[in-house]
C-alpha positions as YAML, in Angstrom:
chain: A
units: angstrom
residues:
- id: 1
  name: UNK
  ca: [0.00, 0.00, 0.00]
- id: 2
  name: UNK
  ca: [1.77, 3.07, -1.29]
- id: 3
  name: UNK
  ca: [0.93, 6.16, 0.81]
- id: 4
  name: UNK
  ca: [1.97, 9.54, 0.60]
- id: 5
  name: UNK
  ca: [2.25, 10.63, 3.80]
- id: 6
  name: UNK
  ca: [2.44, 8.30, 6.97]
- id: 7
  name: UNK
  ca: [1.69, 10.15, 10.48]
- id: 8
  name: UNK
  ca: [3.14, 8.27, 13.31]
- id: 9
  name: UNK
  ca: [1.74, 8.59, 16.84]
- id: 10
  name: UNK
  ca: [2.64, 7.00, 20.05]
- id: 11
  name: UNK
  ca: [-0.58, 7.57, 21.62]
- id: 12
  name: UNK
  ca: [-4.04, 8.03, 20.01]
- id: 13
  name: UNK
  ca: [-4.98, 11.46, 19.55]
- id: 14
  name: UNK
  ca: [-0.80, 12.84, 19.34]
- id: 15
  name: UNK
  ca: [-1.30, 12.52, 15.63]
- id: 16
  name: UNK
  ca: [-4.80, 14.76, 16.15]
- id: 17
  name: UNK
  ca: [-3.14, 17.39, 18.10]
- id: 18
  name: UNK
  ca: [-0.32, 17.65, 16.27]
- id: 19
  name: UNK
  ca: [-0.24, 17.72, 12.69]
- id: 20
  name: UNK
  ca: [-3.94, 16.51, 11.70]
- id: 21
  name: UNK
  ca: [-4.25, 19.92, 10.17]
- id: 22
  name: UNK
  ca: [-1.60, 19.55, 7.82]
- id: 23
  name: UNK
  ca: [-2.71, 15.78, 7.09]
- id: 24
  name: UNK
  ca: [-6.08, 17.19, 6.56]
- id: 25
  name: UNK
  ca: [-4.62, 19.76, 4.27]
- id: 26
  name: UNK
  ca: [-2.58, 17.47, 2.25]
- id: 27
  name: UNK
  ca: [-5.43, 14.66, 1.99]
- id: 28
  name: UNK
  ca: [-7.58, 17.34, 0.33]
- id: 29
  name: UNK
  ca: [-5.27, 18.14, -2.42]
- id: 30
  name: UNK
  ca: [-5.49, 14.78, -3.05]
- id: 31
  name: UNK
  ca: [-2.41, 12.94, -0.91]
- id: 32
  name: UNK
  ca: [-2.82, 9.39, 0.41]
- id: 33
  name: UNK
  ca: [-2.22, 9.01, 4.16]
- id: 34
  name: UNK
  ca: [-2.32, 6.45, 6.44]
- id: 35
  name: UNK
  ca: [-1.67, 6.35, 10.64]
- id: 36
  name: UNK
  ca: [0.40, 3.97, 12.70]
- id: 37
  name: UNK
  ca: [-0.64, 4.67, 16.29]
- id: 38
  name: UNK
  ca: [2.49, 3.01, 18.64]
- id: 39
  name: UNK
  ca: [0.22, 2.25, 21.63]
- id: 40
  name: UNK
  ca: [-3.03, 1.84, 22.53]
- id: 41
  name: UNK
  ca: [-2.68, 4.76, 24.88]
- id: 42
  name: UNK
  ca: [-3.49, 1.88, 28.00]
- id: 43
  name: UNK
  ca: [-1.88, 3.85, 30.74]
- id: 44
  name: UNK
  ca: [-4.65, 6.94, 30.43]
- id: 45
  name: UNK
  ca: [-6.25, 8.37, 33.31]
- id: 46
  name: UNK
  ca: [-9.49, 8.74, 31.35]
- id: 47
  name: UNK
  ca: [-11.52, 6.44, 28.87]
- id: 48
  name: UNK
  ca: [-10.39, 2.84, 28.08]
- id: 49
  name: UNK
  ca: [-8.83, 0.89, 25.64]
- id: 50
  name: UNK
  ca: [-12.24, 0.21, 23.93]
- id: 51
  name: UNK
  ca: [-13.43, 3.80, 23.88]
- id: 52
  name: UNK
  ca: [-9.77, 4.46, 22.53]
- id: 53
  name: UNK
  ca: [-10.52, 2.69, 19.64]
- id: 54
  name: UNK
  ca: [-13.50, 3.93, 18.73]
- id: 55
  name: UNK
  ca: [-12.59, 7.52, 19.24]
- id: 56
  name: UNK
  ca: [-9.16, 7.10, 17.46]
- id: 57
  name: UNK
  ca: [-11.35, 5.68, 14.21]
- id: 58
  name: UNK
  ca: [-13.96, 8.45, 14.53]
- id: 59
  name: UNK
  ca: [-10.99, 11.01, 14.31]
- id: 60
  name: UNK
  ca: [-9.63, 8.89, 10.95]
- id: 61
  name: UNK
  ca: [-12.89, 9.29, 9.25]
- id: 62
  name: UNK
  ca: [-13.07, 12.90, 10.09]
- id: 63
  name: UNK
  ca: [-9.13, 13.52, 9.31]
- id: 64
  name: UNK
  ca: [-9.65, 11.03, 5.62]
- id: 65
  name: UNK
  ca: [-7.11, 8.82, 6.15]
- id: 66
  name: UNK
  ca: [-7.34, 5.67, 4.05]
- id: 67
  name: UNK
  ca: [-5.74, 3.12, 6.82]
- id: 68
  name: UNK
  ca: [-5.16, 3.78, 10.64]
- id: 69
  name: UNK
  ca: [-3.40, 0.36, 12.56]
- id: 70
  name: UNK
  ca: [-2.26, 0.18, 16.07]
- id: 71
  name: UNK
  ca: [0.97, -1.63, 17.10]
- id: 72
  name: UNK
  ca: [0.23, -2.50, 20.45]
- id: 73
  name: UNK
  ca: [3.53, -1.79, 22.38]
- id: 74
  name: UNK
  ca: [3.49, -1.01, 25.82]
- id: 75
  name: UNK
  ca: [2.41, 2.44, 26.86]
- id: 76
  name: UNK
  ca: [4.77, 3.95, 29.03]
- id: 77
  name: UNK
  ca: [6.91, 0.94, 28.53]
- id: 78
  name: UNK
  ca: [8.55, 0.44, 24.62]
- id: 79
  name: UNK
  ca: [11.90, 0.69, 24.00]
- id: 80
  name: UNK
  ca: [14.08, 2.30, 21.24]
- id: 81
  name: UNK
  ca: [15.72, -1.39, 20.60]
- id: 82
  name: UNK
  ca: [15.62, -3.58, 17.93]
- id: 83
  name: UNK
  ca: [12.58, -5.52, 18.41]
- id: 84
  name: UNK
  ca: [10.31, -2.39, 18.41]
- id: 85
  name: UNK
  ca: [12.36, -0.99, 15.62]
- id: 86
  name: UNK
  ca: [11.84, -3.92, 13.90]
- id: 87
  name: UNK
  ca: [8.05, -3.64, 14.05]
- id: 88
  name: UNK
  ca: [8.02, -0.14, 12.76]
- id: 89
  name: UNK
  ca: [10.31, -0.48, 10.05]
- id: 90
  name: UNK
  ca: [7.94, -3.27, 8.75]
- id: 91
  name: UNK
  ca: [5.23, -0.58, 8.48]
- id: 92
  name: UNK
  ca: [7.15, 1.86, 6.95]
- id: 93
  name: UNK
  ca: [8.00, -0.54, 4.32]
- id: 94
  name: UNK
  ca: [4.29, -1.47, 3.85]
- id: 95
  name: UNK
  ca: [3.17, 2.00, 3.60]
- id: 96
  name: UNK
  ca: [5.96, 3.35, 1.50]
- id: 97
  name: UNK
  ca: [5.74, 6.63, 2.40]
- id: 98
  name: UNK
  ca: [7.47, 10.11, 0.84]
- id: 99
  name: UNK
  ca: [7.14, 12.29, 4.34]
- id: 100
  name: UNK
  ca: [6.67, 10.85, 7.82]
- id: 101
  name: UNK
  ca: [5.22, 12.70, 10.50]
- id: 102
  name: UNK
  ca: [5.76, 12.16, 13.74]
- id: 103
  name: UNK
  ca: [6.67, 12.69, 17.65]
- id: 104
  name: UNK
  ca: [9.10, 15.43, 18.52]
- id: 105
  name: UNK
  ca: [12.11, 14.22, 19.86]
- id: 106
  name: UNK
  ca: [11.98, 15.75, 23.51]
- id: 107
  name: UNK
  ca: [8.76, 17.03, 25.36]
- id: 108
  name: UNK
  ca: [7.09, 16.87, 28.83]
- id: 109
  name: UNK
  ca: [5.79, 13.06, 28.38]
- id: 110
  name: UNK
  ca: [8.98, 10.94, 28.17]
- id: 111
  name: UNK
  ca: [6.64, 8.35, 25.64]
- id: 112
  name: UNK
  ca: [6.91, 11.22, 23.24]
- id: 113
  name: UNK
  ca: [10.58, 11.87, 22.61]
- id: 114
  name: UNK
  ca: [11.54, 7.93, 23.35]
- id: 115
  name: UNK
  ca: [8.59, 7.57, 20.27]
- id: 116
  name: UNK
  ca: [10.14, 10.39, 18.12]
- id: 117
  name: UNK
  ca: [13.83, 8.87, 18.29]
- id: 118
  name: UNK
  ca: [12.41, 5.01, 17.78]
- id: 119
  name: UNK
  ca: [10.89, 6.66, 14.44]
- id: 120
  name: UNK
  ca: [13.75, 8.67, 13.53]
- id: 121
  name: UNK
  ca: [15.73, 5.68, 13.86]
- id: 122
  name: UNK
  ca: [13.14, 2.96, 11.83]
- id: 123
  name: UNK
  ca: [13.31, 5.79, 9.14]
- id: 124
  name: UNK
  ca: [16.56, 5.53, 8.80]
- id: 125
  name: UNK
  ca: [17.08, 1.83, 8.98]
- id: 126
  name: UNK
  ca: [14.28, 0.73, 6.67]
- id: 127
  name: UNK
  ca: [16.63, 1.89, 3.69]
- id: 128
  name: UNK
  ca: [19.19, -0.17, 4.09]
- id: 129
  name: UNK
  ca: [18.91, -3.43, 2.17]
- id: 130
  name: UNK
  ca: [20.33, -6.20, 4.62]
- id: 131
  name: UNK
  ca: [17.96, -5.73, 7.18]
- id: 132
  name: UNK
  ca: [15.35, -8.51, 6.02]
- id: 133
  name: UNK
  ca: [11.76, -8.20, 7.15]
- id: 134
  name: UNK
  ca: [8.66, -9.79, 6.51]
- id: 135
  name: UNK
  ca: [5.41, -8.63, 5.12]
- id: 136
  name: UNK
  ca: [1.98, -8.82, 6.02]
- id: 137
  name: UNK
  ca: [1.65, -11.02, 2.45]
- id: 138
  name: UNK
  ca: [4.28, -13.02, 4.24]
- id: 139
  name: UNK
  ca: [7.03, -12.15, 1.61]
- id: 140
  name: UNK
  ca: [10.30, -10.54, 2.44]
- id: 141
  name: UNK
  ca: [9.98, -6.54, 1.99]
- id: 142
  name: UNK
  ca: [11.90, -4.22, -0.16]
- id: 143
  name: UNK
  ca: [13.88, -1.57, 1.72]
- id: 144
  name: UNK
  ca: [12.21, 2.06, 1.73]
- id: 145
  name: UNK
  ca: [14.07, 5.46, 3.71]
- id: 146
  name: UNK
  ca: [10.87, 8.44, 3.30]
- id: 147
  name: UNK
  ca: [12.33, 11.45, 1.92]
- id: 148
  name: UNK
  ca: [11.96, 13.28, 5.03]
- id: 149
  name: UNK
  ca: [10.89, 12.92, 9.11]
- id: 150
  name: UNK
  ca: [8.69, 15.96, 10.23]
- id: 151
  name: UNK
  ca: [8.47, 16.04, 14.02]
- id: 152
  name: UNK
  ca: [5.61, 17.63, 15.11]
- id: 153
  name: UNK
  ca: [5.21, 19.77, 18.24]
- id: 154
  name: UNK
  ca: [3.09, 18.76, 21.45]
- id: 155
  name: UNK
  ca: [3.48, 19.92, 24.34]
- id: 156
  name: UNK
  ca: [6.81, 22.04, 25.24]
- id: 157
  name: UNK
  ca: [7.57, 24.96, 22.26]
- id: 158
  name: UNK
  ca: [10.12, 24.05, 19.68]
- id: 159
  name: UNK
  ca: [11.46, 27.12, 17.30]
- id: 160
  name: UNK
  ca: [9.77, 25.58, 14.12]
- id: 161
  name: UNK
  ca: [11.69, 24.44, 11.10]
- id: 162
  name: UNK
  ca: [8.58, 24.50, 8.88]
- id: 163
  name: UNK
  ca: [5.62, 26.20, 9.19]
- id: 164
  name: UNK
  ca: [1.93, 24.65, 7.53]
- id: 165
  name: UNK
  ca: [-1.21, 27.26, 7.36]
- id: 166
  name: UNK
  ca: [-3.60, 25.05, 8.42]
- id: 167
  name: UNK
  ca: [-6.75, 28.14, 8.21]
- id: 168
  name: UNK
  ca: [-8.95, 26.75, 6.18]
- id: 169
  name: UNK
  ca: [-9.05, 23.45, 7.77]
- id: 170
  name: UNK
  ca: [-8.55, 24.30, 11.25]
- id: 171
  name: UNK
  ca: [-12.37, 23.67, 12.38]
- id: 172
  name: UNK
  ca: [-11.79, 20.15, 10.94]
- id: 173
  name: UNK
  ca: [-8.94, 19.70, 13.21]
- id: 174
  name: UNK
  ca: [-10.59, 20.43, 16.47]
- id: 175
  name: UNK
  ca: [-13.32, 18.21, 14.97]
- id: 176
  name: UNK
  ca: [-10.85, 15.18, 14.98]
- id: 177
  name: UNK
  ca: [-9.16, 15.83, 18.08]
- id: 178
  name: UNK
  ca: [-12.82, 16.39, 20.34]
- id: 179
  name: UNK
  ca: [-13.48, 13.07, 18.98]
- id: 180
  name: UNK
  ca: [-11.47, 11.59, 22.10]
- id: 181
  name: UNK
  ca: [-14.16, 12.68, 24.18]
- id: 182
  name: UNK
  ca: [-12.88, 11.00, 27.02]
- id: 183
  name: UNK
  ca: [-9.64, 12.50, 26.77]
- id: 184
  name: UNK
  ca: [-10.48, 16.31, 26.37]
- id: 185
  name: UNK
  ca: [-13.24, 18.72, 28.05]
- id: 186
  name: UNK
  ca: [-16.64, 17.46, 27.22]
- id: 187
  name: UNK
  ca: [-18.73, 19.35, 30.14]
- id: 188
  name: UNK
  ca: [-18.43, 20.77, 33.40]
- id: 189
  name: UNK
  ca: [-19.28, 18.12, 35.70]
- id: 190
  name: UNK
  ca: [-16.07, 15.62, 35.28]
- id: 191
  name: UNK
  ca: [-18.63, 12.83, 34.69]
- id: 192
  name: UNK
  ca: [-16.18, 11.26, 32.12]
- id: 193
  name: UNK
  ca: [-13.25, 10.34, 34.97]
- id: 194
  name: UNK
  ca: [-10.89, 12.18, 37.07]
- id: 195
  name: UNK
  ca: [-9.13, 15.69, 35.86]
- id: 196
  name: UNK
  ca: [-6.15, 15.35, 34.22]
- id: 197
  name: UNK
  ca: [-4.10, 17.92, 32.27]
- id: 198
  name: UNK
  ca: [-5.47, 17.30, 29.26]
- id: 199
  name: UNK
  ca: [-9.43, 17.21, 30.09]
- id: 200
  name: UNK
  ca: [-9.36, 21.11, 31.37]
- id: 201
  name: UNK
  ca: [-10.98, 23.66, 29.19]
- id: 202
  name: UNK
  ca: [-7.83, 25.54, 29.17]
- id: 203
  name: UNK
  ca: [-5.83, 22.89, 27.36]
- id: 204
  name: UNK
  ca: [-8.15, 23.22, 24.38]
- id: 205
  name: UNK
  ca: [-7.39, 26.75, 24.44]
- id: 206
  name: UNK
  ca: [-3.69, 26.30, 24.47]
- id: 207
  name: UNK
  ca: [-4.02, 24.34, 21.25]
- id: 208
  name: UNK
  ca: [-6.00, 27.13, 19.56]
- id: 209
  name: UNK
  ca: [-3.31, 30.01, 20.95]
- id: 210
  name: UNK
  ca: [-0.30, 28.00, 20.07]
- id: 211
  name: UNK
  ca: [-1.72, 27.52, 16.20]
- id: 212
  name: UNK
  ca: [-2.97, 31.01, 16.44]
- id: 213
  name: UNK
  ca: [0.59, 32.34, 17.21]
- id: 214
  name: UNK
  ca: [2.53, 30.12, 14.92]
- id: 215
  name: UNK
  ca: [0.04, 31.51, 11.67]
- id: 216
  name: UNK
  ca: [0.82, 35.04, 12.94]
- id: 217
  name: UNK
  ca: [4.49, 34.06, 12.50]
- id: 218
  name: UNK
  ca: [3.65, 33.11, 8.40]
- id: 219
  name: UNK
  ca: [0.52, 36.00, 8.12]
- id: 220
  name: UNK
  ca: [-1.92, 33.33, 8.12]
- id: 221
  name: UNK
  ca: [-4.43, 32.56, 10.62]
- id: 222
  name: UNK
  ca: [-3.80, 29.36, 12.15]
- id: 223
  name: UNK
  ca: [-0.63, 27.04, 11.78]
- id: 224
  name: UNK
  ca: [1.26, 23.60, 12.58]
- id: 225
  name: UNK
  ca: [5.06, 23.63, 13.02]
- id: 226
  name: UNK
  ca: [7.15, 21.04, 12.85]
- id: 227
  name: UNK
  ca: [11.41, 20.75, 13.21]
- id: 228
  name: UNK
  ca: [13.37, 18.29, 11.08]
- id: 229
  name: UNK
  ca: [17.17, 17.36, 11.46]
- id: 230
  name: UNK
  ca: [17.17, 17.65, 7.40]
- id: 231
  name: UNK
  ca: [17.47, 20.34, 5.40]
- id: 232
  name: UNK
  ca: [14.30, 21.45, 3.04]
- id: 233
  name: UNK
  ca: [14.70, 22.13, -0.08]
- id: 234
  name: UNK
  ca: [12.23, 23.61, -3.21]
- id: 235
  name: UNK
  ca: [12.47, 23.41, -6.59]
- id: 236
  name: UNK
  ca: [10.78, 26.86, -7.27]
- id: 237
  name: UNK
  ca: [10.68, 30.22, -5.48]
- id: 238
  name: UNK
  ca: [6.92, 30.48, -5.92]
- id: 239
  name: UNK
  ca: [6.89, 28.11, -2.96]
- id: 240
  name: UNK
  ca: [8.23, 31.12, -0.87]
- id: 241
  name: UNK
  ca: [5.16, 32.79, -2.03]
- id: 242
  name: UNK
  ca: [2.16, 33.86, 0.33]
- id: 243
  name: UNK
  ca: [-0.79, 36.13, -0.10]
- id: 244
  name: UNK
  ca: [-0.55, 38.85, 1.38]
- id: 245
  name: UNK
  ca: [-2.32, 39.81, 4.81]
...
């Protein structure tokens, strides 16, 4: 299954927070994209693993994604080794992708940068030729390195490498990440399990300032940012080019 773009998350709903504008966005020119969640997100105060599901497939129909899977490793207890790199370097060979998004490298939840290295590292070693793995047809996969690994922000601030307007499709994206009603503010009373720092009003807010602020920094509205260890290149100056405000 070729894919354009393949978001990576290690919990359900860090893909939706963090870069499911720009997936929208890119799905609507008419990209393919597909989701590999690392964990099933277990270790959450709120919700269960059940209503994890469900939420984390309501979000893909609302996002367009053509495939979302889930790995399974251990929330809050995966390693960066070669078993787990193993697992994901078997996806990114399925899914074949030109840019992967995913985890920052360092942030307040220690899943999230441990995620973002294990991905920076699969990246890496899917292109190389004598690492043998098998696919889900059962037949030995060719190597594939994406083009580039995005890492997009979560909680702590990162001085952006790349900056995606994400205005027109912004509504969409706090669409797909209130879809993990269990997770985020639903009402007033707590009725959906004890507060965390994630089910307050005011963390919604922070995700509307933060993409507020970074779209002031491009003239735009709302926007994602993400860092990359790679330089970007263009082919065209036009790509420099942004209405004016």
């Amino acid at each position: 299954m070729k894919t354009d773009i393949l978001a990576i998350g290690v919990h359900p709903d860090d893909i939706e927070l963090g870069c499911s504008g720009t997936l929208i966005n890119e799905i609507k020119s008419g990209k393919t994209a597909a989701i590999v969640d690392l964990t099933q997100g277990e270790l959450g105060t709120r919700g269960t693993v059940e209503t994890r599901y469900t939420e984390a497939a309501d979000a893909a129909r609302i996002m367009g994604v053509a495939e979302r899977v889930n790995l399974k490793m251990r929330d809050g207890f995966f390693k960066n080794d070669e078993a787990h790199q193993l697992e994901l370097i078997r996806e990114i060979r399925h899914y074949r992708p030109e840019i992967v998004l995913g985890n920052v490298l360092n942030d307040r939840h220690p899943d999230h940068g441990r995620a973002g290295h294990l991905i920076n590292d699969a990246c890496f070693l899917s292109g190389l030729a004598k690492i043998e793995t098998t696919g889900r047809d059962g037949r030995p996969q060719e190597k594939w390195r994406p083009r580039y690994f995005l890492q997009y922000m979560q909680d702590w601030y990162h001085e952006p490498d790349l900056l995606m307007d994400i205005s027109e499709v912004f509504e969409q994206k706090m669409q797909a990440i209130q879809a993990y009603a269990t997770q985020f503010h639903t009402n007033t009373t707590g009725g959906d399990g004890p507060q965390t720092y994630i089910s307050t009003p005011d963390f919604l807010d922070s995700v509307i300032a933060r993409a507020r602020m970074l779209g002031k920094r491009i003239g735009v509205k709302y926007a994602e940012g993400f860092t990359t260890d790679k330089k970007i290149g263009i082919k065209s100056l036009d790509a420099l080019i942004q209405n004016e405000t």
